[in-house]
N, C-alpha and C positions, 0 to 999 in steps of 0.2 A: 504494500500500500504506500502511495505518493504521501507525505508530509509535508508537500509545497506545493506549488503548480501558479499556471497563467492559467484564466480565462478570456480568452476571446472571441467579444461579440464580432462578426464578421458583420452583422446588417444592422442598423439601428432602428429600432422598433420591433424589433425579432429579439424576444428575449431567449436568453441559452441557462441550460440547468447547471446549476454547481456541480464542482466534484463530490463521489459520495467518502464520506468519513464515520466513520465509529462516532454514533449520537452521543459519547461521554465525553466526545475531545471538546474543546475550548478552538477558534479559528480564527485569526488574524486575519482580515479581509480588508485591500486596499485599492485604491483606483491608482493604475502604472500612476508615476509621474510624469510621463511624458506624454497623456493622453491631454487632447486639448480643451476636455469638455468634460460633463457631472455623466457619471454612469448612477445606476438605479439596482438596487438588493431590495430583495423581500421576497413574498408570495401574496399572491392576491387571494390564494385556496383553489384556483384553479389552475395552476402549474403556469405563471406569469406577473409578470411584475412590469410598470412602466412610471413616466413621471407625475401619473397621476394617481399614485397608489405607493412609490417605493421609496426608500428612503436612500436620501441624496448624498453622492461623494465626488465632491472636486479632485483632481488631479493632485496627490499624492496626501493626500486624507484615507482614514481607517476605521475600521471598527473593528470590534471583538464581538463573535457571534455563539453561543452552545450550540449546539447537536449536530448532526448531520450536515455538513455543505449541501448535499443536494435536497435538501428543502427548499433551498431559496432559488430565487432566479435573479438574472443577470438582466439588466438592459443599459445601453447608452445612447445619447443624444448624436454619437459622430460615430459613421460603422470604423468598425476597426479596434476599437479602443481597447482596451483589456483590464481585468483585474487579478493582483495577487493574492495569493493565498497563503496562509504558512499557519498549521498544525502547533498552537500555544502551549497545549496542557493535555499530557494523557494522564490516561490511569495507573496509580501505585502496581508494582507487578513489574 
């Protein structure tokens, strides 16, 4: 199992699924730095997220997210753009 990764939306308005991770890990989640524009995390409950519904990340801004990456979805304002990933916190063991 990957403990890091890019995500790359290719279209904008086409939201893309997270990677899947172990629901106990903890997950760093950033918009590249070099993206020119606000990408969009969340779920809408219907397997999509966009700017009217997600929650917003400028160019080299983060969050820290629990469970599963591929709960959430991916969108941005400019195709192409990407988000990193990087696996916080596992479990004792």
């Amino acid at each position: 199992m990957a403990l890091s990764g890019i995500i790359t939306v290719s279209t904008a308005g086409t939201a893309v699924q997270g990677s899947a991770t172990p629901a106990v890990y903890a997950v760093a989640v950033k918009a590249h730095p070099n993206n020119s524009d606000t990408v969009w995390i969340g779920n809408d409950d219907a397997g999509d997220v966009s700017n009217a519904n997600g929650f917003p990340l400028n160019p080299g801004e983060g969050v820290v997210v629990q469970g599963d990456l591929s709960q959430y979805w991916f969108d941005v304002d400019v195709s192409g753009e990407k988000i990193c990933w990087l696996v916080v916190e596992r479990p004792n063991g």
